[in-house]
Phi, psi and omega in degrees: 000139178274156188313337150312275178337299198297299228275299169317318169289332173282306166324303196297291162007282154291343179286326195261347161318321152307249190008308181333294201257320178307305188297330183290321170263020139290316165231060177318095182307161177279015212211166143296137175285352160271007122304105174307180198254141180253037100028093183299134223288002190252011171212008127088177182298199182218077186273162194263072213301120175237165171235159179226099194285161188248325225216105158227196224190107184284152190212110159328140159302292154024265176241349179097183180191181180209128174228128189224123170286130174265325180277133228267321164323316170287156175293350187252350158345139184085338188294142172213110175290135189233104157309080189264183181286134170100359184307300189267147190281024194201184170239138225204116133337080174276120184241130165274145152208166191252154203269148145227147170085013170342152145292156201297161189251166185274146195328141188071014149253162185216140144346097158224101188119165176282168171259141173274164143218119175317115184233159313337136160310150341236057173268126156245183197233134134342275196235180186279158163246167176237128187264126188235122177282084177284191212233183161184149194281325152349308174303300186319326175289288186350287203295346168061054172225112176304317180206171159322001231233001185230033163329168153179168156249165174220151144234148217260114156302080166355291203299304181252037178037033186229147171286118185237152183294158160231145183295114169311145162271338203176136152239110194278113182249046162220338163247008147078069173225124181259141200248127161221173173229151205248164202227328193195166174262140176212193146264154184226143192232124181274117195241144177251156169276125168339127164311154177257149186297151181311169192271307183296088177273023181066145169232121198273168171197158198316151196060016181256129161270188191204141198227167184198181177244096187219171203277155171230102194059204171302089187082039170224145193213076157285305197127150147223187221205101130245182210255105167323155180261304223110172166300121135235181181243148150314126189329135151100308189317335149089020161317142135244157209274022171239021173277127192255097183239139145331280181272120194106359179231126181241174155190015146248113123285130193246173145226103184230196177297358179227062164080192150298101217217152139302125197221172164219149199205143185057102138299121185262147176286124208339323209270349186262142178316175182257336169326333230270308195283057134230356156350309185260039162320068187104002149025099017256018178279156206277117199283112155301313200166167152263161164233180176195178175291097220299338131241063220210080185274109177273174197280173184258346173272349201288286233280308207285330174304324162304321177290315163259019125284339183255358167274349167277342142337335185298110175134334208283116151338130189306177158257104192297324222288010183297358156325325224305331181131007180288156164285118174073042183013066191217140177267202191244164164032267146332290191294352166253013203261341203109196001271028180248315179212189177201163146235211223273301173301349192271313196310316184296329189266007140307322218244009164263317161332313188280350195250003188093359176301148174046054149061037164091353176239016173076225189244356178229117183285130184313349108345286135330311183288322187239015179293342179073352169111342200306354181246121179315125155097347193266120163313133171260011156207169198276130192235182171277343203283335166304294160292331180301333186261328155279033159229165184258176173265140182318116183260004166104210140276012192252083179193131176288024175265297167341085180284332182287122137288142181191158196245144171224156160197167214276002178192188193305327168320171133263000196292330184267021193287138189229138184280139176232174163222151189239129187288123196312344179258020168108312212292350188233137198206080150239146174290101166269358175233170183204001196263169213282346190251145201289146203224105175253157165057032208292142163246177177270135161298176179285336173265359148095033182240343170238156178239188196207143176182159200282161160235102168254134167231160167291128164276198191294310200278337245064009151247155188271162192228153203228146237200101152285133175232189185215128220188136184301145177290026178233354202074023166265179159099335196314134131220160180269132188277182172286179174043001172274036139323124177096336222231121166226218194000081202280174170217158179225114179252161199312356181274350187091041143253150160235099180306129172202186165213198195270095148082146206278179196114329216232145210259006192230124122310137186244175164218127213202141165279190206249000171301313165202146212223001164277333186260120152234168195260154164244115200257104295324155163196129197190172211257010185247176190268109203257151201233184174357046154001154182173119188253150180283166176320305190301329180071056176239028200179107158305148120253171185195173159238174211250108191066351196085001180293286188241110153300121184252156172214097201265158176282086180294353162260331196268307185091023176260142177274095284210084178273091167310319192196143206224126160285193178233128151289309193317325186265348196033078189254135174230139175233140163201191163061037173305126175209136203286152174270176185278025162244009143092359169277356170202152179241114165273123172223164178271166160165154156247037184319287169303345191189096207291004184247334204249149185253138164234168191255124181233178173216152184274058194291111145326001215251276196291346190056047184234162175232136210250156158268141176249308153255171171191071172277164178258044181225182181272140172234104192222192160064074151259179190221173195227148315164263073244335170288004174080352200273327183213156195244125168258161172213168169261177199178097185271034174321317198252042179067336148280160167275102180231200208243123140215164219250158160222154174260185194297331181290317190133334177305135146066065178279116170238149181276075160336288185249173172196169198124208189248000158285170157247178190247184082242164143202191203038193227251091176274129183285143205276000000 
């Protein structure tokens, strides 16, 4: 940090520790500070519409004037009134000032920029003056309005509470000023139509924050902000985790008007994409998006520290104090952070400040957050719209730390099977296919950017025919590849070759590059039934099992052949689902080598050649996976009656429950 900041830093520090202790006592919340404000959720604060005049003017009947607000500290700067001679009926004091805390605009406007207000209050003219207002693209943002192009003005009636349009004369949109001529004094508001959400909504994964265009305190459509979860349960809540409820399931933490708080929004349905389910984010206002840090990728230990910073948060009391006289009724820096209280923009850029973003200063520098306008050029408050530009749209589980692959479906059937992709702690769960035809075996490419999997469909009779295809981790992209009629459990190695075999069942590995899969090799032949393919990283090696029997490890050029690990038929011992770790030192496979009815997760060292068992649950445990650093092997496991995903590390250690509901999870190869 430079010797400015730090210095700068010390200042804001002591300043707002004043600020601080002033503000509390002076305005002594009604509550405990750890207690949320109980406030009913259908009517919010009741702030209080104040003006702050910037700028007056004695002004002749006479001769007339012209008055422009100048200071550079205001949100109204540049407004300039042109009075002419013989307008007014008397010679008048004229004072401009900026409205804060308006009353609401009618529905489907949003703000853009502060509203002035015209003083004496119910002065009308003679003939009209004329007022010009500027713009700013900031506003535009504030306001979650994409561009000029659906401007308008308004002025606010007292007497009937109502907003009525006023006729523009003109909008100058290079130097962004709107010119109209007025009759009488009021507030005059410049207003946009609600943004349409960005096209990119981002797919949160924990810790992405998510945004919207919903209100902050009365009548501002600024935007609001809370911290994506994931499905949680309320701490305590006594769910089980295959009750599907409303209440007791979260996936925001907010700071809205009854605090810090747990919310939930959308539950979305097995059938629907995962973009979907936060659609109703700030209800009925429009969900903009997930974001994340635009240059700042965080860690999965980064996101879970976000989480259990703002969930330590609960209770902790709105930031009563947005009244104060901040521009877009947001206080600066400190006062919206805590430790007393937050609102919805202070909790994120806090709980981003701790994990270190931007060197510790969250997504807005502190500079930027507390300068108060006292710094040329520097915005003087924190808005969302601030973070909104120091973000990217959210990718999501669409990231190659993301490992997991997996086909889920709502019952015992596969017919409804859908390919996910799942967040190494379980909490992101999206569904990247939706459509009706049964989907096996998906693996990840090597470079972790596509996957490959079987697409079993119907034909003209009914029966099914099985398709390998390939396809982008967001689900775009599907193509079938050629020649793969018939062709299943496919594997894809780090050479661009892909091993599978003819229909299950059928006694040959094949090996084929991905241009046509029809001109292929036959890398074994034997009278047993050969399975689940699987290449070492270098991709100079298959392994596979032989009958469900024997782990095998053939040599692709050479084709010599290898017995890694050996069954019984006599004893009926099985081994399968062979799969290399990437340093090449262990081999993860299923069997029920221990326990002739129940299947477990074992691992092989290649080195000492001995084998260690990992679980040993009174359940089935199989379809493991490797990790891509190797640190953890996932598997499946129908312990809680479903099929779902849990993680282990390689020692055997620290067995966790991933997914968990009324789907099942599977992925790699299950027998029909």
């Amino acid at each position: 940090m430079s010797l400015e900041k730090k210095l700068f830093k010390k200042i804001r520090n002591t300043i707002a520790a004043v600020a601080m202790s002033s503000f509390i006592f002076a305005c002594p919340p009604s509550v405990p500070p750890t207690t949320a404000p109980t406030q009913p959720a259908s009517t919010g604060y009741n702030y209080t519409t104040t003006v702050q005049i910037t700028t007056s003017k004695s002004v002749s009947t006479t001769t007339g004037a012209s008055i422009e607000v100048t200071d550079p500290t205001t949100f109204i700067q540049g407004t300039d009134l042109t009075i002419p001679s013989g307008a007014l009926k008397s010679d008048t004091t004229i004072s401009i000032g900026r409205v804060d805390n308006p009353p609401a605009l009618p529905e489907g406007l949003n703000f853009v920029g502060a509203p002035i207000d015209l003083e004496p209050e119910g002065t009308n003219f003679n003939s009209p003056s004329t007022i010009k207002i500027p713009y700013h693209d900031e506003y535009l943002s504030d306001a979650g309005v994409s561009d000029d192009s659906n401007l308008n003005l308004y002025s606010y009636n007292k007497s009937s509470g109502i907003w009525t349009p006023v006729n523009i004369i003109s909008i100058d949109r290079v130097n962004k000023i709107i010119t109209a001529n007025i009759n009488h004094f009021s507030y005059y508001a410049i207003t946009g139509y609600s943004g349409t959400p960005p096209s990119d909504l981002g797919t949160p994964q924990p810790g992405d924050l998510v945004y919207c265009l919903g209100l902050i305190g009365e009548g501002w459509n600024p935007g609001h902000v809370g911290i994506y979860t994931g499905e949680k349960k309320y701490p305590g809540s006594g769910l089980a985790s295959s009750e599907v409820k409303k209440f007791g399931i979260y996936n925001v933490v907010e700071a809205k008007e009854r605090g810090v708080q747990y919310s939930y929004y959308d539950l979305p349905n097995v059938t629907e994409k995962f973009e979907s389910s936060l659609k109703q984010f700030g209800y009925p206002f429009i969900y903009m998006g997930a974001r994340e840090p635009k240059d700042y990728t965080l860690t999965s230990e980064q996101r879970k520290e976000i989480i259990n910073y703002v969930e330590a948060q609960i209770g902790k009391p709105y930031a009563w104090g947005q009244t104060a006289g901040a521009g877009f009724g947001l206080l600066r820096g400190s006062l919206v952070k805590g430790p007393i209280f937050f609102n919805c923009v202070g909790l994120a850029e806090k709980a981003y400040e701790i994990v270190g973003v931007n060197g510790g200063e969250g997504l807005v520098d502190y500079l930027n957050e507390e300068s108060g306008g006292e710094i040329e050029g520097v915005a003087p408050t924190l808005t969302p719209a601030e973070q909104y530009n120091n973000t990217v749209p959210a990718r999501g589980n669409i990231q190659p730390q993301i490992p997991i692959i997996s086909f889920t479906s709502s019952g015992a059937s596969r017919l409804d099977s859908q390919i996910e992709i799942i967040s190494e702690d379980g909490l992101v769960q999206n569904e990247i296919t939706s459509d009706s035809a049964e989907k096996n075996y998906p693996r990840l490419s090597p470079d972790r950017k596509k996957i490959i999997f079987e697409l079993r469909e119907k034909d003209e009779v009914g029966d099914n025919i099985s398709t390998l295809c390939i396809m982008n981790l967001d689900g775009s992209g599907l193509t079938r590849l050629v020649g793969s009629s018939q062709l299943v459990q496919p594997a894809w190695s780090s050479r661009d070759e892909v091993a599978f075999i003819p229909e299950y069942g059928l006694t040959t590995i094949y090996l084929s590059g991905f241009s046509d899969l029809s001109e292929r090799e036959k890398l074994t032949a034997t009278s047993y039934v050969e399975e689940t393919p699987s290449f070492s990283p270098d991709g100079n090696f298959v392994i596979y099992n032989s009958n469900h029997r024997d782990i095998i490890q053939i040599n692709i050029q050479s084709k010599t052949k290898n017995v890694l690990i050996q069954g019984s038929f006599e004893n009926n011992i099985d081994n399968e689902e062979p799969e290399f770790s990437p340093d090449e030192t262990q081999i993860v496979f299923s069997s029920n080598r221990d326990e002739n009815t129940n299947w477990d997760i074992y691992t092989y060292d290649t080195i000492l050649k001995t084998i260690k068992r990992l679980t040993s649950m009174p359940s089935e445990e199989y379809s493991p996976h490797f990790s891509k650093d190797g640190s953890k092997i996932f598997f499946v496991s129908n312990k809680d009656g479903t099929c779902q995903i849990y993680s282990i590390n390689p020692n055997g250690s620290d067995i966790k429950q991933l997914t968990n509901g009324p789907k099942s999870h599977d992925f790699g190869y299950w027998d029909f």
